[in-house]
N, C-alpha and C positions, 0 to 999 in steps of 0.2 A: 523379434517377429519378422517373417520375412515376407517381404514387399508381397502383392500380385502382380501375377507374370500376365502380359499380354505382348502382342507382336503384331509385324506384317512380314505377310510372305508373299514371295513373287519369284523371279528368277527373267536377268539379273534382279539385285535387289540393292544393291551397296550406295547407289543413287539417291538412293527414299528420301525423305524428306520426315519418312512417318514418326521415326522416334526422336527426334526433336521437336516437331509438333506435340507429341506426345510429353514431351520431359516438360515443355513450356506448359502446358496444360495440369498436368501436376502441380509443379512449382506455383502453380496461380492459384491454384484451390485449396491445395494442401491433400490430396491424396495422395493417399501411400503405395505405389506401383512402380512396375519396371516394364518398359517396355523396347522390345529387342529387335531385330530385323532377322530372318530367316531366310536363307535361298532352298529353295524347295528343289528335286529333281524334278526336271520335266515330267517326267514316267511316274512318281511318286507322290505327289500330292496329296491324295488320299492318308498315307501313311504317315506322312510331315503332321498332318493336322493330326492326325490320333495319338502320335507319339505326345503332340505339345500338350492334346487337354488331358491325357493318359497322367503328364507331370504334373496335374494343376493350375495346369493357363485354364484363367477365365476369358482372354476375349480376343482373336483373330482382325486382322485388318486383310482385305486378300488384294493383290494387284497383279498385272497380267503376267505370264497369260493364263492366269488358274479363276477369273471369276465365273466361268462358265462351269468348271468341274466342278467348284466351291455351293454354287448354285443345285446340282445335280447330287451333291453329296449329304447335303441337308437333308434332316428329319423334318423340320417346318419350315416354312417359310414366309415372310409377312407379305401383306398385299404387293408392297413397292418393289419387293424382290422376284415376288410373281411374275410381275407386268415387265419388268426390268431383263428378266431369264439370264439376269447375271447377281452374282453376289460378291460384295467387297467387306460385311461386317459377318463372323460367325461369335456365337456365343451357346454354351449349355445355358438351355431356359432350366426353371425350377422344375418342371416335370423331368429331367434329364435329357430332353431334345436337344439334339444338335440343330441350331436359330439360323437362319440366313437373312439376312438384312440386304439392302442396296441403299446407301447414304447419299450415292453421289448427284441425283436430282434435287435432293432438300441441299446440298450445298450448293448446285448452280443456284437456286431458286435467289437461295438465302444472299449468296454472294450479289448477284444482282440487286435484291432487294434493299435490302439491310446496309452492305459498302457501298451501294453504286448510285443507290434511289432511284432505280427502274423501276418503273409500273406497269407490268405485264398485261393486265386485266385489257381488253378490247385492242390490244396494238397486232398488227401485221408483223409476224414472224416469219424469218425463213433459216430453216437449219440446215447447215452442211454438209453432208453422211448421211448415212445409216446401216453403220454400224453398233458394235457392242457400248462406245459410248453414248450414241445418241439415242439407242434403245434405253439405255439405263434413266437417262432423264429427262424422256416424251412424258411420264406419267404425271409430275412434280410440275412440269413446262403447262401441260392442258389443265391440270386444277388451279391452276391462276385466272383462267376464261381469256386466253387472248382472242381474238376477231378470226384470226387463220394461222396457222401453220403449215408451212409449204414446206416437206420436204426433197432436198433438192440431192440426188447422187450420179453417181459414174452410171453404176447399172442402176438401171428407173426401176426395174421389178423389184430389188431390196428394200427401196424406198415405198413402193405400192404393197410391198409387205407389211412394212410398218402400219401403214394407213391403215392396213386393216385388223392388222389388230390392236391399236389403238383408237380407232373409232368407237367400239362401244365404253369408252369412258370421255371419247372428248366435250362430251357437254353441247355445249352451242359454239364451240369452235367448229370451226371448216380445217377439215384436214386435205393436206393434196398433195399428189408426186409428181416429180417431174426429173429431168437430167439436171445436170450443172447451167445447160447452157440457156435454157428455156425461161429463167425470171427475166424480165425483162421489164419490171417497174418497181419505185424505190420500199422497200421495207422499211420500218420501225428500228427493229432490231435484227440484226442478223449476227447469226451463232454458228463459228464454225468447227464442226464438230469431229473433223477430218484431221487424222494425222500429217498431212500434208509441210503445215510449219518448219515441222522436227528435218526434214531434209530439207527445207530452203524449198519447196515448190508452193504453186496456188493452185487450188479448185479454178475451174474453169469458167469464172463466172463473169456477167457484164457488169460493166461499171454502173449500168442503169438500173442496177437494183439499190444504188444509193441514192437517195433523197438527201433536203437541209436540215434533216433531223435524226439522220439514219442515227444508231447506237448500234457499235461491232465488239462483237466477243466472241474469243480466241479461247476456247478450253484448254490448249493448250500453254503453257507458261516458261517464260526463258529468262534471263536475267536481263537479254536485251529484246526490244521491240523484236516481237515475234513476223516472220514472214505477210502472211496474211492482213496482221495490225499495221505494219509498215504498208501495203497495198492501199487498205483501208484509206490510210492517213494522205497519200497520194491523190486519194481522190475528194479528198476534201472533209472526210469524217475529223470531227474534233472529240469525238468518245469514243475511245477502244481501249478496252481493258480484256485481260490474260490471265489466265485459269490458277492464278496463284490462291486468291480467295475462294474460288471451288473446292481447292486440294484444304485448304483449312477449316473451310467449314463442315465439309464432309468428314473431315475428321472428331472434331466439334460434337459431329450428331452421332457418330460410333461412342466418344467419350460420354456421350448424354446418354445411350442404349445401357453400354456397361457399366458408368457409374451412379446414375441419375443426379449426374451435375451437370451443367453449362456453363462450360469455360466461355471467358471474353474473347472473341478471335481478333476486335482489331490490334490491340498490340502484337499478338504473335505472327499478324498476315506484317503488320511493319516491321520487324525482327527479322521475318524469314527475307524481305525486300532488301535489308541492309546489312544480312550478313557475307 
């Protein structure tokens, strides 16, 4: 009998992390699957996906830069993928819909919560960006009820974009834009949601937005202390943690969509740390 095929596509893609998450996640449960990695052409994504479920893939992983087409290419979509206006999970539902999902907010959430023992509920947030990932995890971020979320970016209008349309679901959180450079008192937690790391640069921010309790998290994940985390730690933060547990648990909740199991993440977030 032969395995189910699922994958992640992106381009590059050779990097992923996805299908050893995925073989760990098997081997822990005992399903029966195979899951592959795909480089899509930039120009053909559309076609990448239809050839795969055309063979009998039940379940897509999507990563950049295709989760806005992936989004756009869907028959349904669920609330979080709505609000998100990107997608990383596809699957055929049983009415024969092509499904878009967005997992990667229930993984920060999760990560934070569940690894970190964060408790989002009434704390002063300030996020970094606002871009496609920080769009993707404002939704998952505000059903927690923090106190405010301050969005902070390069251009203020992106971020004044967000605010608005994520206000009608923020609850009794206060939402607000601003540039990089304008916080200027300590948060709770601050999340930096900016690509910035991955080249060795920093967001523009002041050190006074750290407090003796601040908690930093880096979406981003590297095998060594990430740019920003090492900033952090200069100024005296003794909790910064990196997006390693995001990418796992997000995955996690793809694996729970398509198989209706829930793998354990924290051995395989140790696994991926010490391989």
């Amino acid at each position: 009998m032969n395995n189910d095929l699922y994958a992640v596509v992106g381009n590059p893609i050779s990097h992923s992390k996805s299908p050893r998450i995925h073989s760990l996640f098997a081997s822990q449960t005992g399903e029966q699957l195979e899951y592959t990695a795909i480089q899509a052409p930039e120009d053909d994504f559309a076609g990448t996906v239809t050839d795969f479920f055309q063979r009998g893939g039940k379940g897509l992983n999507v990563t950049v830069p295709f989760k806005e087409q992936a989004w756009k290419l869907a028959d349904r979509r669920t609330e979080r993928a709505e609000l998100a206006g990107a997608a990383n999970t596809l699957y055929i539902s049983s009415e024969g819909l092509l499904t878009a999902d967005n997992t990667d907010g229930k993984g920060l959430v999760t990560d934070l919560a569940a690894n970190h023992y964060v408790t989002l509920a009434g704390k002063r947030i300030l996020v970094l960006g606002a871009g496609g990932a920080v769009r993707g995890v404002l939704g998952p971020l505000l059903a927690e009820q923090p106190s405010a979320v301050v969005i902070a970016n390069r251009t203020v209008a992106r971020a004044e974009g967000l605010v608005a349309l994520f206000e009608p679901v923020a609850g009794p959180t206060r939402l607000e834009a601003c540039g990089f450079e304008q916080p200027s008192e300590p948060f709770d937690l601050i999340i930096n949601g900016t690509s910035a790391s991955l080249q060795g640069d920093l967001p523009p921010v002041s050190a006074n937005v750290i407090g003796a309790g601040t908690i930093v998290y880096d979406m981003m994940y590297s095998l060594q202390t990430t740019t920003f985390n090492q900033w952090a730690l200069e100024q005296g933060v003794t909790r910064v943690f990196d997006g390693l547990g995001m990418l796992v648990e997000q995955a996690a909740e793809s694996f729970r969509i398509w198989r209706g199991v829930s793998p354990q993440t924290r051995p395989v977030i140790d696994k991926l740390r010490n391989d």
